[in-house]
KELUMLUM-802904 format. One record per residue (C-alpha): residue in one letter; z, x, y. Coordinates in steps of 0.5 Angstrom, whole numbers, padded with zeros to 4 digits, always signed. Each point is the difference from the previous one (the first is absolute). Layout:
REM residues N
AZXY
...
This chain:
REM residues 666
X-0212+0003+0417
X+0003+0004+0007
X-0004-0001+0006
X-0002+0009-0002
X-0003-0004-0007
X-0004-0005+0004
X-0003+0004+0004
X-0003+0006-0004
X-0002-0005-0005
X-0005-0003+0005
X-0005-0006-0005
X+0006-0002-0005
X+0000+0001-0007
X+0001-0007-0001
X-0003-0006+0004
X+0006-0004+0003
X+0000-0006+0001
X-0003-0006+0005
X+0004+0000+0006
X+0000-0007+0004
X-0002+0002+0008
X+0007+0000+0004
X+0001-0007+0002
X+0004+0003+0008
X-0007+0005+0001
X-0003+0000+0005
X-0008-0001-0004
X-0005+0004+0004
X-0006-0005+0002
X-0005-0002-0005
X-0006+0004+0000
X-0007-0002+0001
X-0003-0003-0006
X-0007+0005+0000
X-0001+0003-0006
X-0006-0004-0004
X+0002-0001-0008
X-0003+0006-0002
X+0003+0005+0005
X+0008-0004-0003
X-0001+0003-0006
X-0002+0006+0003
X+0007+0000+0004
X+0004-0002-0005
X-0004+0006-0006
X+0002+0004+0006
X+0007-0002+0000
X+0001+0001-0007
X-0003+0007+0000
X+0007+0002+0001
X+0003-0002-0005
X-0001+0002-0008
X-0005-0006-0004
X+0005-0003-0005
X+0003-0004+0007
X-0007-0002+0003
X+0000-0007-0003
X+0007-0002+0003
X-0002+0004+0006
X-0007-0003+0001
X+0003-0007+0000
X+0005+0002+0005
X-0004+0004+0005
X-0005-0006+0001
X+0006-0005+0001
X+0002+0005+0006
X-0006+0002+0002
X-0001-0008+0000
X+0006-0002+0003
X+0001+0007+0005
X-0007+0002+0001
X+0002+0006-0002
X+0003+0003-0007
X+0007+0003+0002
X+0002+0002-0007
X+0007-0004+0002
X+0002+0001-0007
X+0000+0008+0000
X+0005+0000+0006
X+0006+0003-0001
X+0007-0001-0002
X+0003+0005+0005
X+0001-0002+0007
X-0004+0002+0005
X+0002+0004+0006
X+0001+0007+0003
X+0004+0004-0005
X+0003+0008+0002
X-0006+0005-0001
X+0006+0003-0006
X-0001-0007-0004
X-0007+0001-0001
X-0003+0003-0007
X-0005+0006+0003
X-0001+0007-0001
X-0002+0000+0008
X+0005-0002+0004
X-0007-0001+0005
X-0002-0006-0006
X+0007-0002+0001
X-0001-0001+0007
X-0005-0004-0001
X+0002-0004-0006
X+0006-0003+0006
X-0005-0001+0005
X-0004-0005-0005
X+0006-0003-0002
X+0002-0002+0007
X-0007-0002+0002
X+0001-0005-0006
X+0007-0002+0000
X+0002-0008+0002
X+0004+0002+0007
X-0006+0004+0002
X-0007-0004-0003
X-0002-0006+0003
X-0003-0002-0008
X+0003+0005-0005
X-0002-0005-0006
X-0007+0002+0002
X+0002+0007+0002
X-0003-0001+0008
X+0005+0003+0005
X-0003-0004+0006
X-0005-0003+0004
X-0002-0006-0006
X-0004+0006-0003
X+0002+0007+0000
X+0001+0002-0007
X+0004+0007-0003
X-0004-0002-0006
X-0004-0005-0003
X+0004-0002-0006
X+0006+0002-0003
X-0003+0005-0005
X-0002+0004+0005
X+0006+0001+0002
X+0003+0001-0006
X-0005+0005-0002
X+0001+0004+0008
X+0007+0000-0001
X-0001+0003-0007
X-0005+0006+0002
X+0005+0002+0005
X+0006+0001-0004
X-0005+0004-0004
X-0002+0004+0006
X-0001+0008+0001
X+0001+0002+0006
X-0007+0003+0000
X-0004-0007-0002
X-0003-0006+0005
X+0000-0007-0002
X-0006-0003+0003
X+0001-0007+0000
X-0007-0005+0002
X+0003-0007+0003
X+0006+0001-0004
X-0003+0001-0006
X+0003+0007-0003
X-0006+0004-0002
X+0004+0005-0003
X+0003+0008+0001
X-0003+0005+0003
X+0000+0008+0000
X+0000+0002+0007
X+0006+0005+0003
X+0006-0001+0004
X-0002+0000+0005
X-0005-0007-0001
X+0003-0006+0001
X+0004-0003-0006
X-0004-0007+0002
X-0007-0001+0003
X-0001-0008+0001
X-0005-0003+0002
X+0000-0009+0002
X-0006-0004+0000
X-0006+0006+0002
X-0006-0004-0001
X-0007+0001+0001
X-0001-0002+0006
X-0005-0005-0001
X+0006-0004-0005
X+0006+0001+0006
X-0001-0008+0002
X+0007-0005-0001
X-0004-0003-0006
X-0001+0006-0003
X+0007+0001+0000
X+0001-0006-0004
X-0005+0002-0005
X+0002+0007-0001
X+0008-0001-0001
X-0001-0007-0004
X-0004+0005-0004
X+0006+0006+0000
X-0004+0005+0002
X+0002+0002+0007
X+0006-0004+0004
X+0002+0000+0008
X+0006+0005+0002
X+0001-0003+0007
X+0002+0007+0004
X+0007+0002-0004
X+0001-0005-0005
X-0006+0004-0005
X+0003+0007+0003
X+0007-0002-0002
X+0002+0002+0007
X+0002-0007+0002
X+0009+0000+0002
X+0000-0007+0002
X-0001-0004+0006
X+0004+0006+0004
X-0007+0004+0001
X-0003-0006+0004
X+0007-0001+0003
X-0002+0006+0003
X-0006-0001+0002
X+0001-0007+0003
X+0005+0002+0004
X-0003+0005+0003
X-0007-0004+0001
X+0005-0005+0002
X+0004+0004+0005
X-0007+0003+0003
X-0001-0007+0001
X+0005-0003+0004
X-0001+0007+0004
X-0007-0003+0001
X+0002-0007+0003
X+0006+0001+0004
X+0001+0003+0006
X+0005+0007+0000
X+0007-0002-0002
X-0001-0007-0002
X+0003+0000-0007
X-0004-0004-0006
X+0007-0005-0002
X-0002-0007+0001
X-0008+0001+0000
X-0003-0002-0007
X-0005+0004-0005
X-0004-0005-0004
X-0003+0001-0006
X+0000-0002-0007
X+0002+0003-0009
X+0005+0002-0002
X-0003+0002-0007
X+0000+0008-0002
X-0001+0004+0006
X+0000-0006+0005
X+0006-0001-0001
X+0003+0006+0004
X-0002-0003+0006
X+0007-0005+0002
X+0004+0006-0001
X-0005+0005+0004
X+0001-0006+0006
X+0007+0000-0001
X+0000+0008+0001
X-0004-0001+0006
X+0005-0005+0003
X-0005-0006+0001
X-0001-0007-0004
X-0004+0001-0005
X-0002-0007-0004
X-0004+0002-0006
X-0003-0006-0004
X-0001+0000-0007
X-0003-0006-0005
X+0003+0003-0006
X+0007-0003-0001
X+0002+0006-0004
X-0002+0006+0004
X+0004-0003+0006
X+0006-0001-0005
X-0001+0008-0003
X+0000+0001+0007
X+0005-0003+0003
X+0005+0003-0007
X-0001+0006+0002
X+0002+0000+0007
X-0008+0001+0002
X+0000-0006+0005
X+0006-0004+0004
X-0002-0006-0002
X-0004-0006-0003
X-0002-0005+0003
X-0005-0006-0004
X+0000-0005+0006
X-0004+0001+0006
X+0004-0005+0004
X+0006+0005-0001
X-0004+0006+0001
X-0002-0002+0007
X+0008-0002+0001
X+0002+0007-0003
X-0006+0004+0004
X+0001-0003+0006
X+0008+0002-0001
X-0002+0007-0001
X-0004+0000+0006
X+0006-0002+0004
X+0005+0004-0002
X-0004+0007-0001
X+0001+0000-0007
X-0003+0005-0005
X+0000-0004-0006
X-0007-0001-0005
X-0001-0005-0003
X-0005-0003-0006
X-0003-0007+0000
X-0001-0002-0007
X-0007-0003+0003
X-0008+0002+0002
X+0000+0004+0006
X-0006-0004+0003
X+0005-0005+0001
X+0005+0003+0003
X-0006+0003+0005
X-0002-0006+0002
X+0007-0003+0001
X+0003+0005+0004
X-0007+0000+0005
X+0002-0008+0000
X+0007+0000+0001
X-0002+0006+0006
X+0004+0005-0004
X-0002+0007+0003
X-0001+0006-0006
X-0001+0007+0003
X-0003+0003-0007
X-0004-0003-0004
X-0002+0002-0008
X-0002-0001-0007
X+0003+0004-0006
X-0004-0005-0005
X-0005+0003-0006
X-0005-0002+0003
X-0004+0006-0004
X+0001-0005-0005
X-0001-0007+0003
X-0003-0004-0006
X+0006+0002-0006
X+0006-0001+0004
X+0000+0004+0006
X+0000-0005+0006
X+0001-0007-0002
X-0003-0006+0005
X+0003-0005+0004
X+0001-0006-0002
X+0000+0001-0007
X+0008+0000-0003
X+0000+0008-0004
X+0001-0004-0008
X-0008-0003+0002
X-0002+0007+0003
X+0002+0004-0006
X-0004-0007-0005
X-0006+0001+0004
X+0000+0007+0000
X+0000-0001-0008
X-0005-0007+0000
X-0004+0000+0006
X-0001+0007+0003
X-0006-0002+0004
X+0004-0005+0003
X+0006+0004+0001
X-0004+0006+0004
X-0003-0006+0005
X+0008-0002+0001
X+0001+0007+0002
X-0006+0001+0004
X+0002-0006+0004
X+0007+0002+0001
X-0002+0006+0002
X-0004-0003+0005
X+0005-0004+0003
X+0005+0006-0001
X-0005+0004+0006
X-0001-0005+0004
X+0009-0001+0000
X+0000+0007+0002
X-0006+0000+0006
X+0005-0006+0002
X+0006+0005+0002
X-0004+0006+0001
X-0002-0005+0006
X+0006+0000+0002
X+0002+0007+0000
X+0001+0001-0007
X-0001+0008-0004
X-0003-0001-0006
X-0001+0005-0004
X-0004+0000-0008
X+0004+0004-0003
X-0005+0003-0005
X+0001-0006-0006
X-0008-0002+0002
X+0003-0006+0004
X-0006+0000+0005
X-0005+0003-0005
X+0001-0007-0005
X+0000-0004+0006
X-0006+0002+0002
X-0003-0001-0006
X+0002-0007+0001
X-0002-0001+0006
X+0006+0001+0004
X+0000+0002+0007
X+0002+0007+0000
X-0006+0004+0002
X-0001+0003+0007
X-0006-0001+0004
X-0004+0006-0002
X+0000-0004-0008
X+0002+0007-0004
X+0007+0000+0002
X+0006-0005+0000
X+0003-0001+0007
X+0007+0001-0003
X+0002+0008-0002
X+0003+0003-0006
X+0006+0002+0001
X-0003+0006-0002
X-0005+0000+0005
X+0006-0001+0006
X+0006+0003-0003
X+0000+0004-0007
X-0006+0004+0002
X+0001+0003+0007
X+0008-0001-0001
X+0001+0003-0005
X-0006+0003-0006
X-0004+0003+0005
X+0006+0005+0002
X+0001+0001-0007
X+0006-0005-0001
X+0000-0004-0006
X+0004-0003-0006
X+0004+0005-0004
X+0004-0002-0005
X+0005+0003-0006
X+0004-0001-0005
X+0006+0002-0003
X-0001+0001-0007
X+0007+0000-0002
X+0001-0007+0002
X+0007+0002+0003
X+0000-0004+0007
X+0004+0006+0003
X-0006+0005-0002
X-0004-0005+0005
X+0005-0001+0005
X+0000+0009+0001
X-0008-0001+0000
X+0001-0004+0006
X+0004+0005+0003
X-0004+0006-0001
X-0005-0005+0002
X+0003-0002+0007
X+0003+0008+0001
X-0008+0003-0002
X-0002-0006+0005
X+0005+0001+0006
X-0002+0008+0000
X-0008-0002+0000
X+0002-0005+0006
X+0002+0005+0005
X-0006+0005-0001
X-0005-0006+0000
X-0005-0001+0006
X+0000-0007+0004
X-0005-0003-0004
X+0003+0000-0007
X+0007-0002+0003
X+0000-0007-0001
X-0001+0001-0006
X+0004+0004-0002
X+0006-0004+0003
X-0002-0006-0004
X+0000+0003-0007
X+0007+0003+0003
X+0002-0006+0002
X-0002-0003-0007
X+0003+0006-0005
X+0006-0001+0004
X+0001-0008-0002
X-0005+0000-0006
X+0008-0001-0005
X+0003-0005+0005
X-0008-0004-0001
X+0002+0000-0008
X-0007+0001-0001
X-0001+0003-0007
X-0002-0005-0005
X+0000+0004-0008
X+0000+0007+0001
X+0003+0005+0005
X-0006+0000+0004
X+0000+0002+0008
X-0006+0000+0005
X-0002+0001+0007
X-0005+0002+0004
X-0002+0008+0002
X-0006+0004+0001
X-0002+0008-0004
X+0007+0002+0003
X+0005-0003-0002
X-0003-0003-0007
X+0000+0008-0002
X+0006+0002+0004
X+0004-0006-0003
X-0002+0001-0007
X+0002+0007+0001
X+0006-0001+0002
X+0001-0005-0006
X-0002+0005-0006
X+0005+0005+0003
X+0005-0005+0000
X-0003-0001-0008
X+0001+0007-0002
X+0007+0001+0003
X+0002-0006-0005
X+0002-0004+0006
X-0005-0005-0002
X-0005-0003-0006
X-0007+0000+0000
X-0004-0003+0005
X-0007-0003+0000
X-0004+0001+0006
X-0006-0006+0001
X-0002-0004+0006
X-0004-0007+0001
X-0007+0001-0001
X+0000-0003+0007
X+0000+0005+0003
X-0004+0006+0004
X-0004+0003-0005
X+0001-0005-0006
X-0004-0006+0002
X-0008-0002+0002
X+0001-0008+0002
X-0004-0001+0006
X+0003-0006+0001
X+0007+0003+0000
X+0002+0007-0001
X-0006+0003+0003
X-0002-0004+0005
X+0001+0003+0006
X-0006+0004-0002
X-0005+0000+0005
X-0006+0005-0003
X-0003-0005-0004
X+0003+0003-0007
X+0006-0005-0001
X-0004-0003-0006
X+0000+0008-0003
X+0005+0002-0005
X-0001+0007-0001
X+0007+0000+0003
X+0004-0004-0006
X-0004+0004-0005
X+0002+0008+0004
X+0006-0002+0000
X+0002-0002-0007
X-0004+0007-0002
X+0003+0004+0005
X+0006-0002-0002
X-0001+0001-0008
X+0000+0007+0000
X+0005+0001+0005
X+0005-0001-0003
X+0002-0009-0001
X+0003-0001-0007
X-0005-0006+0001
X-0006-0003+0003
X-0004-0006+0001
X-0005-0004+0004
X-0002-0008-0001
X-0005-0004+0002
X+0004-0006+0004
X+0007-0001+0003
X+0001-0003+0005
X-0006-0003+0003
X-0003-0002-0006
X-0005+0003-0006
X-0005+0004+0003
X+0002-0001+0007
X+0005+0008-0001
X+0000+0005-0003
X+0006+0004+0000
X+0005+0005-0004
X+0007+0003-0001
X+0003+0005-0003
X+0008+0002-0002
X+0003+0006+0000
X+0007+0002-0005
X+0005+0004+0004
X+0004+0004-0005
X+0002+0006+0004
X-0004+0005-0002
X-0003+0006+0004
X-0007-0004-0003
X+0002-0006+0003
X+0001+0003+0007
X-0007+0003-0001
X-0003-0007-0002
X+0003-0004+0006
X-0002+0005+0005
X-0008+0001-0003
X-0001-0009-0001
X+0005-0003+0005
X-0004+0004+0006
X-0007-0002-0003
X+0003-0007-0002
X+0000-0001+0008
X-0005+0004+0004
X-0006-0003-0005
X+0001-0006+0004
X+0002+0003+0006
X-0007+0004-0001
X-0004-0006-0002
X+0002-0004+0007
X+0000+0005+0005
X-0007+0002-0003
X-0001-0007+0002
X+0003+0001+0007
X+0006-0003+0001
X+0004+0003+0005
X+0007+0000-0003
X-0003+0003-0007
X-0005+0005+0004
X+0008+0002+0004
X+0003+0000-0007
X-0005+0004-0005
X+0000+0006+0007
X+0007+0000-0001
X+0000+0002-0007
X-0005+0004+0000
X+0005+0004+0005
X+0006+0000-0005
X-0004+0001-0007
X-0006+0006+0003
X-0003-0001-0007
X-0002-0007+0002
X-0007+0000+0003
X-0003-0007+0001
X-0006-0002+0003
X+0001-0003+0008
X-0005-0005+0002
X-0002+0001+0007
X-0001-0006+0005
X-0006-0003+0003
X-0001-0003+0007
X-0001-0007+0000
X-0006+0001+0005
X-0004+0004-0004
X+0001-0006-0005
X-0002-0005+0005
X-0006+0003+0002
X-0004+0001-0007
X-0006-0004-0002
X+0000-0002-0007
């Protein structure tokens, strides 16, 4: 059978034979053995109601073994044959060139260059999954060759519940990831209910199938790490020569060498996972590698002298390095950590002292015992960092829950007040005044027609929309606007795209609808093919994380998500091609709610009107949210768009004298 043949035929006619698991993959950690034997048998009857009765009693054995040997069932057997990866929107079998669009963006997602376990169908961070198991991918992609353009597939945790009637002007896809009732949102909730194969955890863009590779959190590294730097030196002092500490070099973490190379400082990334700092190095993410301390503190102190801009990875634990560096008094500027610790006991962060083959055997056997490790690595690994900070090192958790997991181990990160940590999200520092309260965020899109010339005219039109916004913009948004110049500018030279054609930067309502404008246009002059519009769900409207995205709020509602939940429905019905909202991402199960969206370009009058009605709410929805909340640069930015966009008319908070406050009695 053709690819065509494979993929509207969904669940094959015939069973196809066991397939051995691939011995060069890199195996998703097994999941916690949870589940009673009475909830086995209804983890695999779940399983098996896939597929017609005459295959259950091969499958049933079959499914137990995974289940036993994973912790999940995967279904590797139903996988297919085809390769995976990003194909041209016009080698799609669609009705719709939107489902086609969609079917791209899956594929991508799942494709081996891009997935941190495609085997187990999780694109990164150890347990962000497209789908649950391979027949719903078969069935998904099946629905969509079948697709009207007046029909919307919902999904429920990757399970195609089926099409819908619903107009052209609904989203072809409605997904929703892990939405539990709040009371069943803890880790081991978690654990039971995917085990069960009843809902899964999407991450932010893995289980909206926005994810472009790590050149989406290249960017957003880069700028936080540039930021940074802007922070710490003194004006005109250049960050060549000065370190930036941090560890993972899984799936998303492992942009962050190459964002230290582009921000010009040495970056010394660890990583206890031979193979992710070996796919690393390959693809020419990360300048070199090291599996040696002694050589790393030879070649460390070499850069340093020489003002080198190189990254480095360390084929170690971090705590390690931390505690070394300290001893062998090697000064680090920038101090971070990019580990899943919103998954500490499956894989997510591994304990010293402990070698990576013994980790993974007590994550199986001994997971008690595996979860004392960590939190006591964890201890060790606050306690390193309070020791350079002493010192005058810049720590800065970068949302993964690192200072979140070390308190719950005991680790000294909290402030004296005991509620917060006393070192800042990068949000709270960077992210969030810098950049999401004046509307700049994570825009990103993808050339359809997989030609690497259609990506290098986006660029331009990009960077010519950017110039020309650039010298109308008022002083406070001009740092930003330079940056994302700067970063359009150099984005070819950087070799940033891994699997499709895809491209991001940061812009706030302006330049994401001017841009997209400006590309439909192109598209209908034939100059170029489709585009698809998303962003990161990190971003200004997407996400409520009160230990991340929205920790700069400051009015009590940070641990609220009527923002995530406006965003997602003001999107649907203004005109994305898809829309989802997840429980989890990057700080963990039931720690974040947070949305998406895409959008197909295709150069028609009806995209324009779309790409103008939901990129301004998009945006301004949070700008809204956060200066309601009266922070100041977000109060600026929403009176600015009201001025430019008269229709809009936002609720302003007045400000209160602290005096009046001070002299209350209660």
């Amino acid at each position: 059978m053709n690819f065509h043949q494979q993929v509207k035929q969904g669940i094959p006619d015939e069973l196809p034979p066991a397939r051995p698991y691939p011995a060069d993959a890199n195996r998703a950690p097994k999941r916690k053995d949870i589940l009673s034997s009475e909830e086995k048998q209804l983890a695999v009857r779940n399983a098996l109601r896939y597929f017609p009765e005459k295959w259950h009693q091969e499958l049933a054995q079959e499914f137990a073994r995974e289940l036993k040997d994973f912790g999940r069932i995967y279904m590797y057997r139903f996988k297919p044959n085809y390769n995976l990866k990003a194909r041209s929107i016009d080698d799609y079998p669609a009705k719709c060139e939107q489902a086609a669009a969609i079917m791209l963006m899956i594929d991508n997602n799942l494709d081996p260059a891009v997935a941190q376990h495609p085997e187990e169908l999780i694109t990164y961070g150890g347990n962000g999954a497209v789908f649950q198991n391979w027949a719903q991918y078969l069935l998904t992609m099946k629905y969509l060759s079948e697709m009207e353009s007046d029909q919307t597939l919902h999904l429920y945790s990757g399970h195609p519940m089926g099409l819908f009637p619903s107009s052209e002007d609904a989203p072809r896809v409605v997904v929703t990831n892990g939405m539990m009732i709040p009371n069943y949102s803890k880790p081991d909730d978690w654990e039971r209910f995917n085990a069960l194969g009843v809902t899964q955890y999407g991450q932010m863009t893995a289980g909206s199938f926005m994810y472009i590779g790590p050149q989406g959190i290249v960017h957003g590294t880069t700028i936080t790490v540039m930021n940074a730097f802007r922070k710490v030196l003194e004006k005109g002092q250049s960050p060549k020569g000065k370190i930036f500490l941090t560890a993972g070099l899984g799936g998303m973490s492992g942009a962050q060498p190459k964002a230290g190379n582009i921000a010009n400082c040495i970056t010394v990334c660890a990583e206890v996972n031979p193979k992710a700092a070996t796919k690393r190095h390959q693809q020419g993410w990360v300048d070199e590698l090291i599996d040696d301390m002694e050589q790393l503190i030879t070649r460390v102190r070499e850069a340093q002298a020489n003002e080198e801009v190189v990254s480095i990875a360390f084929i170690g634990n971090v705590v390690d390095v931390w505690e070394t560096f300290y001893e062998k008094e090697i000064f680090v500027h920038l101090g971070s950590d990019q580990t899943s610790l919103h998954n500490p006991w499956s894989g997510g962060y591994y304990p010293v002292d402990i070698s990576y083959e013994e980790s993974n055997r007590l994550i199986r056997e001994e997971p008690e015992v595996f979860k004392v490790k960590v939190q006591e690595s964890l201890r060790r690994h606050a306690a390193a960092v309070n020791r350079h900070t002493a010192r005058g090192t810049y720590f800065f958790d970068y949302g993964n829950a690192f200072l979140l997991e070390a308190s719950r181990a005991g680790g000294d990160v909290m402030a004296e007040n005991g509620v917060d940590f006393k070192y800042p999200s990068y949000v709270q520092d960077i992210l969030g005044p810098m950049c999401f309260d004046y509307g700049f965020g994570p825009f990103r899109w993808v050339c359809t027609s997989g030609n690497p010339e259609d990506l290098d005219k986006t660029d331009a039109i990009a960077a010519q929309v950017l110039n020309k916004i650039m010298t109308e913009s008022p002083e406070e948004i001009q740092q930003q606007m330079q940056d994302n110049i700067t970063w359009i500018n150099d984005a070819k030279q950087n070799k940033l795209v891994v699997g499709s054609q895809a491209r991001i930067l940061y812009a706030d309502a302006q330049g994401r609808m001017e841009i997209a404008k400006a590309f439909n246009d192109a598209i209908k002059r034939g100059e170029i093919g489709p585009v698809v519009l998303g962003r990161d769900h990190h971003d200004v409207s997407g996400t409520d994380s009160p230990f991340r995205e929205t920790s700069n709020i400051y009015d009590g509602s940070r641990f609220t998500a009527d923002m995530a939940i406006h965003n997602v429905i003001g999107d649907s019905f203004r005109g994305a091609t898809w829309v989802s909202i997840h429980n989890g991402g990057g700080v963990g199960w039931g720690e974040v709610i947070n949305g998406g969206f895409g959008m197909l370009l295709d150069g028609s009058e009806n995209a324009e009107r779309r790409l103008k009605s939901m990129l301004l709410f998009d945006v301004n929805n949070g700008i809204a949210r956060r200066s309601w909340a009266r922070n100041e640069e977000a109060n600026f930015a929403i009176k600015r768009e009201m001025e430019r966009t008269p229709r809009l008319k936002v609720t302003l908070a007045n400000l209160v004298d602290d005096n009046i406050l001070e002299n209350l009695t209660f």
